[in-house]
C-alpha positions as CSV (number, residue, x, y, z in Angstrom):
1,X,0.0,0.0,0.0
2,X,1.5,3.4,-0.7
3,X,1.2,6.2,2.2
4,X,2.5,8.6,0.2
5,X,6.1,10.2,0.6
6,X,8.2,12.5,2.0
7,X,10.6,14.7,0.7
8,X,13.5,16.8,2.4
9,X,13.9,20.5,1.2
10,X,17.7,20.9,1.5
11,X,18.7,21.9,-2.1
12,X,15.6,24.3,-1.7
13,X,16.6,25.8,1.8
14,X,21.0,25.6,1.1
15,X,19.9,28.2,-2.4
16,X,17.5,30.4,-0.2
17,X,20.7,30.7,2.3
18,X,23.1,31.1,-0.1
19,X,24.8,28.0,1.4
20,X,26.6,25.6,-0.3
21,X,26.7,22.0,-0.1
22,X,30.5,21.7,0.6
23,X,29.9,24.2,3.3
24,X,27.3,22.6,5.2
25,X,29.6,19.3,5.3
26,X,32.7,20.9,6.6
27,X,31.0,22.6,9.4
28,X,28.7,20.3,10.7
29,X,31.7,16.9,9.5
30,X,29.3,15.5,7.4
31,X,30.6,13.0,4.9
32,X,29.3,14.3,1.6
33,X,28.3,10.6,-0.1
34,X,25.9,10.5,3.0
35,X,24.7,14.3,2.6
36,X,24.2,13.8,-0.9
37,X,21.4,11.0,-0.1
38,X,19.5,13.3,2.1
39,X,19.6,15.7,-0.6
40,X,18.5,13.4,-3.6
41,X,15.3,12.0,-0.3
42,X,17.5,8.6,-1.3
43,X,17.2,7.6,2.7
44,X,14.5,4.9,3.8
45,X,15.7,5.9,7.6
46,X,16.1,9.3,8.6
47,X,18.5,10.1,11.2
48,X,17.0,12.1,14.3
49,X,20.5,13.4,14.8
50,X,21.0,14.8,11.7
51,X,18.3,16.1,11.6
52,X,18.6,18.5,14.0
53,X,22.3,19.3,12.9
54,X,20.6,20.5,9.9
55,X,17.6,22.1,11.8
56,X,20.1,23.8,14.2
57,X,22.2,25.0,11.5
58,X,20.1,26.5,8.8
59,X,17.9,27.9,11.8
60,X,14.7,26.2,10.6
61,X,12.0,23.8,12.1
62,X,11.7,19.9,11.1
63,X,8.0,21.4,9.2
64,X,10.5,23.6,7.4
65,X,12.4,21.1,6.1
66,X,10.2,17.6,5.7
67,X,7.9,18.0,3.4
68,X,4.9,14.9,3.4
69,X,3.1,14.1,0.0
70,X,-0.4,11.7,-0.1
71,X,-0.5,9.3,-2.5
């Protein structure tokens, strides 16, 4: 059954912020492959603690960047 999907905004909010992907990784020691994957929504288990790296650091909420689309 599908339940729809969900999609993270990160290419969306990094342009908005002038921020650039290389950036991002150096400051918060991300290993780009795995950032890349969150950018491309190519994750079936989102990481709570990344998640809030990235909430913390771009200044946004988790509504902000998570995005939920119904089938």
């Amino acid at each position: 059954m599908n339940y729809g999907s969900l999609h993270l905004c990160i290419d969306e909010i990094l342009h908005q912020k002038g921020i650039s992907k290389n950036q991002i990784c150096k400051d918060l020691d991300i290993p780009r492959t795995n950032f890349n994957r969150y950018c491309r929504d190519a994750v079936t288990r989102l990481d709570t603690g990344m998640l809030c790296k990235l909430c913390f650091y771009l200044e946004i909420e988790p509504g902000d960047l998570i995005v939920y689309t119904r089938p």
